[in-house]
Kinemage of the C-alpha trace (Angstrom):
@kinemage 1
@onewidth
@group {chain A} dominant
@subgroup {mainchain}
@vectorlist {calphas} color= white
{ca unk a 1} P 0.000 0.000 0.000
{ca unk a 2} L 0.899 3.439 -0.409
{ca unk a 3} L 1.507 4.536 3.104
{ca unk a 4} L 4.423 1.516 3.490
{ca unk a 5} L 5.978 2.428 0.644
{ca unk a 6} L 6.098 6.100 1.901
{ca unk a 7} L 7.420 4.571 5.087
{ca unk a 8} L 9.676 2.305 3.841
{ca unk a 9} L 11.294 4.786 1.062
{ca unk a 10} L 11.613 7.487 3.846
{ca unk a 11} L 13.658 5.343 5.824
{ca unk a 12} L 16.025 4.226 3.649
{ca unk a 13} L 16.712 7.505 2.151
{ca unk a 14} L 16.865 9.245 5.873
{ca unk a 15} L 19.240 6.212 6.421
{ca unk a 16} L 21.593 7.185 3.397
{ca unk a 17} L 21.379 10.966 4.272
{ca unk a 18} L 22.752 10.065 7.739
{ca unk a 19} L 25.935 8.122 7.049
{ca unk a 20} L 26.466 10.510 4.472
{ca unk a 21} L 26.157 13.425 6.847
{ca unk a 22} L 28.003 11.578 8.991
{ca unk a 23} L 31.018 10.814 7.220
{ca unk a 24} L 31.483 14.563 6.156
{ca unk a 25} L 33.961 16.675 7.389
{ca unk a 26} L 32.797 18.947 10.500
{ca unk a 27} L 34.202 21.578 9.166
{ca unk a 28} L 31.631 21.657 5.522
{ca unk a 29} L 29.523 22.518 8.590
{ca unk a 30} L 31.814 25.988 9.165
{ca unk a 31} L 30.634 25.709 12.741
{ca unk a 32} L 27.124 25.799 12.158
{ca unk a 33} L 24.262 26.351 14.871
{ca unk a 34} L 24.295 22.293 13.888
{ca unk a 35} L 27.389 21.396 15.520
{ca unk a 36} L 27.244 23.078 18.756
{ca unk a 37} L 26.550 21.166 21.730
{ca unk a 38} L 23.098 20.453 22.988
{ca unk a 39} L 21.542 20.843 19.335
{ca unk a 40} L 24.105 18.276 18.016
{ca unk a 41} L 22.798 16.113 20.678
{ca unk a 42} L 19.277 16.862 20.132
{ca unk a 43} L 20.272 16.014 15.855
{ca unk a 44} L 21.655 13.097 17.021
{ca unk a 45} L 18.397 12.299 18.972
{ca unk a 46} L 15.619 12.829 16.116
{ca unk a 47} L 17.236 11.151 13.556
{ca unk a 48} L 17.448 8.227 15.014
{ca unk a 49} L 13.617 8.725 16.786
{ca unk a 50} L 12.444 9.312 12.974
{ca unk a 51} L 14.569 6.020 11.659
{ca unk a 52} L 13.147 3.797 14.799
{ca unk a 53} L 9.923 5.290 13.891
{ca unk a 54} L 9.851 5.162 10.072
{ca unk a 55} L 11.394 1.951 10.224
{ca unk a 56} L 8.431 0.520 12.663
{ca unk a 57} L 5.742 1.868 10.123
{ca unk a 58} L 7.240 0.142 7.694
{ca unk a 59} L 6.063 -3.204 9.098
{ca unk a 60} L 9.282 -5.046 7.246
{ca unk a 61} L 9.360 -8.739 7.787
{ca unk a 62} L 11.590 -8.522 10.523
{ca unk a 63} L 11.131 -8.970 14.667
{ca unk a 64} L 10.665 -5.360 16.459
{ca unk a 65} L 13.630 -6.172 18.457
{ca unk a 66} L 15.958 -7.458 15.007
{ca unk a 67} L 15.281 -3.811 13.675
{ca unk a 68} L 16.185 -2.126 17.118
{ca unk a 69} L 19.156 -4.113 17.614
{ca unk a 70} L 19.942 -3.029 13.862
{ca unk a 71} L 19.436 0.789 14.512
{ca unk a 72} L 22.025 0.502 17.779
{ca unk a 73} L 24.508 -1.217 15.931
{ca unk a 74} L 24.335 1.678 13.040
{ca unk a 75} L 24.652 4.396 15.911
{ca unk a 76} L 27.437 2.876 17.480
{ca unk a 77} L 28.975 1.860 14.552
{ca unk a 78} L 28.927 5.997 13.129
{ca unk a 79} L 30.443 6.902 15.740
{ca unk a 80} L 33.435 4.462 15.916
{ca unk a 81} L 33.983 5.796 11.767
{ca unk a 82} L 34.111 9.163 13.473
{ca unk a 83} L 37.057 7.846 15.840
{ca unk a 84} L 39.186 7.123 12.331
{ca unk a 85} L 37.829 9.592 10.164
{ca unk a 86} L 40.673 12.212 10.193
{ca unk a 87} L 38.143 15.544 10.664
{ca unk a 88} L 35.537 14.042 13.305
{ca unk a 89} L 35.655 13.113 16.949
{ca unk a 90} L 34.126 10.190 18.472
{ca unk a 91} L 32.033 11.552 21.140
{ca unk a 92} L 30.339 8.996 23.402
{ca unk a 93} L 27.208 11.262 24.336
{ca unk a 94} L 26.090 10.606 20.509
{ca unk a 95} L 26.070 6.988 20.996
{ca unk a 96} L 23.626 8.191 24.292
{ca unk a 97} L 21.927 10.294 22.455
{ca unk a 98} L 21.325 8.077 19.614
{ca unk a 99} L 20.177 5.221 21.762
{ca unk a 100} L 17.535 7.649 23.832
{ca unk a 101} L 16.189 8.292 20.392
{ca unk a 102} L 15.618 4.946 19.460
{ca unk a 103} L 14.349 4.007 22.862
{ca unk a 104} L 11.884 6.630 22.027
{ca unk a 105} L 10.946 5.849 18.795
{ca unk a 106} L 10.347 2.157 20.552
{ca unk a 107} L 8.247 3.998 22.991
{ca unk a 108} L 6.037 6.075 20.793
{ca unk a 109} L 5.506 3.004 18.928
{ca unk a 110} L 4.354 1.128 21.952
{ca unk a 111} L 2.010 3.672 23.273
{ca unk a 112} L 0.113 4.296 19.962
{ca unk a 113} L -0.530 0.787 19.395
{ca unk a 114} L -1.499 0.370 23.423
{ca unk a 115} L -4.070 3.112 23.157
């Protein structure tokens, strides 16, 4: 149906517009209102609340806790590029913040099906 597709094409371009944004140098930013602190943090947070949620609507033929386990691994493993990419920094609080986004993405998903 139309609204999976939607879903399901979202995701997977959101999903190629993040590890491309992530493997850019910082400094293409020019030390935008996008890399300071708390807002990176909060960056970090929705995209991967939209990806846990967009991925979730897209009802793919995989267990709830295959696709959550798959989102982690992707944070985690963006950051550890970051560690050996020569013009980003590994910073553990985007693995955190990454993680509270897909925990809420899990959440959202939870309570809108509950109620």
């Amino acid at each position: 149906t139309m609204p999976i597709f939607f879903f399901r094409f979202s995701f997977f371009s959101l999903s190629i517009l993040f590890i491309f944004l992530s493997i850019l140098s910082v400094d293409t930013f020019n030390n935008s209102i996008f890399t300071s602190g708390l807002i990176d943090k909060f960056l970090h947070f929705f995209a991967f609340f939209a990806l846990t949620t967009l991925g979730l609507l897209s009802k793919f033929k995989i267990k709830t806790l295959l696709m959550i386990a798959i989102l982690f691994i992707l944070g985690i493993f963006l950051e550890i590029i970051h560690f050996f990419h020569p013009y980003r920094v590994f910073e553990l609080l985007d693995i955190v913040a990454n993680s509270l986004g897909i925990l809420a993405g899990l959440g959202l998903n939870f309570f809108t099906k509950k109620y």
